[in-house]
C-alpha positions as CSV (number, residue, x, y, z in Angstrom):
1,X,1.4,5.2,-11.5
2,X,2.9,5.7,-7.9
3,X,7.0,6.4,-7.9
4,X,8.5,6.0,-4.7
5,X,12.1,5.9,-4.5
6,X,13.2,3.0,-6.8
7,X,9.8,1.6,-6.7
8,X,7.2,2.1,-9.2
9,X,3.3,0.9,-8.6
10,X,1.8,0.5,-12.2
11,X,-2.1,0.7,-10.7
12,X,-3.6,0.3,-14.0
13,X,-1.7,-3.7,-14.3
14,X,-1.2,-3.6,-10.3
15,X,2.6,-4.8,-10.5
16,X,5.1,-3.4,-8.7
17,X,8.4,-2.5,-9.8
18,X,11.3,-2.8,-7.7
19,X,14.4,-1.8,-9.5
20,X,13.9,-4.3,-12.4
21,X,12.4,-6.7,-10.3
22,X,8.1,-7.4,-11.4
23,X,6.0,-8.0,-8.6
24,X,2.3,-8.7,-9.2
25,X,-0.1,-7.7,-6.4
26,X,-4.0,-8.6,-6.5
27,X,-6.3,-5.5,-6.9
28,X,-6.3,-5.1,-3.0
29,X,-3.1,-4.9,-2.1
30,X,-2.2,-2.6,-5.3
31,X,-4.9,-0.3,-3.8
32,X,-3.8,-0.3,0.2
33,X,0.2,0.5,-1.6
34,X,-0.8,3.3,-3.5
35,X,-3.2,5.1,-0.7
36,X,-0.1,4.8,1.8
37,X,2.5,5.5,-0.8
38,X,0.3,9.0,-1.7
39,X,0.1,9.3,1.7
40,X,3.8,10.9,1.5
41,X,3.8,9.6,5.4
42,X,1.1,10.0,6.9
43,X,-0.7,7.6,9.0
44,X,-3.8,6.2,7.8
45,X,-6.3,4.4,10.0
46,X,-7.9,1.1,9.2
47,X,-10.9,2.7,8.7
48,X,-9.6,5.6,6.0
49,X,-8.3,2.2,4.6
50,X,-11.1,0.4,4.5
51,X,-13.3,3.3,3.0
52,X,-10.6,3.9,0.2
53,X,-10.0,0.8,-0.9
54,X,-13.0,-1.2,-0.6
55,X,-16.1,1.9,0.0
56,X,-18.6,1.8,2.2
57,X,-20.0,-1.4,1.4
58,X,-17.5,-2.8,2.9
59,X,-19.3,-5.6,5.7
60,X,-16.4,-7.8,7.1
61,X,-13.8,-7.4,9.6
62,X,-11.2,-4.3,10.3
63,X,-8.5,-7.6,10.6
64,X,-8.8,-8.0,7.3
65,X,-6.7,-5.2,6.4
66,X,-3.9,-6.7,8.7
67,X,-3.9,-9.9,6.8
68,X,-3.6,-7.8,3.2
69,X,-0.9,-6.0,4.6
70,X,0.9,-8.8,6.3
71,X,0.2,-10.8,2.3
72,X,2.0,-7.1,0.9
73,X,5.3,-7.5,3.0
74,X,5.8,-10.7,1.8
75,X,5.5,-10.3,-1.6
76,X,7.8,-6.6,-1.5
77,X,10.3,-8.2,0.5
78,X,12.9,-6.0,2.0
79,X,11.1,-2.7,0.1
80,X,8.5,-3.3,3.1
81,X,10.6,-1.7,5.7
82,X,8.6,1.6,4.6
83,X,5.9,-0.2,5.2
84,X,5.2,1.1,8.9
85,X,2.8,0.0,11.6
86,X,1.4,2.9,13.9
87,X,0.6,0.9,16.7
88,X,-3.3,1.7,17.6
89,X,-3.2,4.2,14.7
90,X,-2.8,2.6,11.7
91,X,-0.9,2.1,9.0
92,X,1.9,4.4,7.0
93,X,4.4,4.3,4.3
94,X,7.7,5.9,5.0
95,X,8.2,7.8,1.1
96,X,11.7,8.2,-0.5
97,X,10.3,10.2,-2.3
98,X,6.9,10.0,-3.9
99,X,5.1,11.3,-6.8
100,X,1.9,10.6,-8.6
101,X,2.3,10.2,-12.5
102,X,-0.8,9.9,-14.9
């Protein structure tokens, strides 16, 4: 699990919790959450996105991480304020405060 603040990512049933509100994400988007989340801040290309979440197998577009991104800020609602663009960087998650449980 991935604590950030009031919000909890459960990666092994890929739900976020959000106070006592259950969101369910699809494998994808749990993945993208928890590498920015454990990012504590930092900005994380496409690319580093790409290879964590999907390898380097991965054969389609660099857009497609815009579109699972854009699919996560709907679904977390106002939580996705942390959720920060780096324009022509990438991608970070601005932490409350973040920790990494077993």
């Amino acid at each position: 699990m991935v604590v950030d603040g009031n919000m909890t990512v459960n990666l092994g049933r890929c739900v976020v919790l959000i106070g006592t509100k259950e969101i369910s994400l699809t494998m994808i988007e749990c993945s993208i959450l928890a590498s920015l989340i454990a990012g504590q801040g930092a900005t994380i290309s496409r690319e580093e996105l790409i290879l964590k979440v999907w390898g380097d197998s991965f054969a389609g577009k660099k857009t497609t991480v815009n579109t699972h991104i854009q699919r996560l800020r709907q679904k977390l609602g106002k939580a996705a304020i942390a959720l920060q663009t780096v324009r022509g960087a990438g991608y970070r998650w601005k932490c409350a405060r973040s920790k990494r449980t077993p």
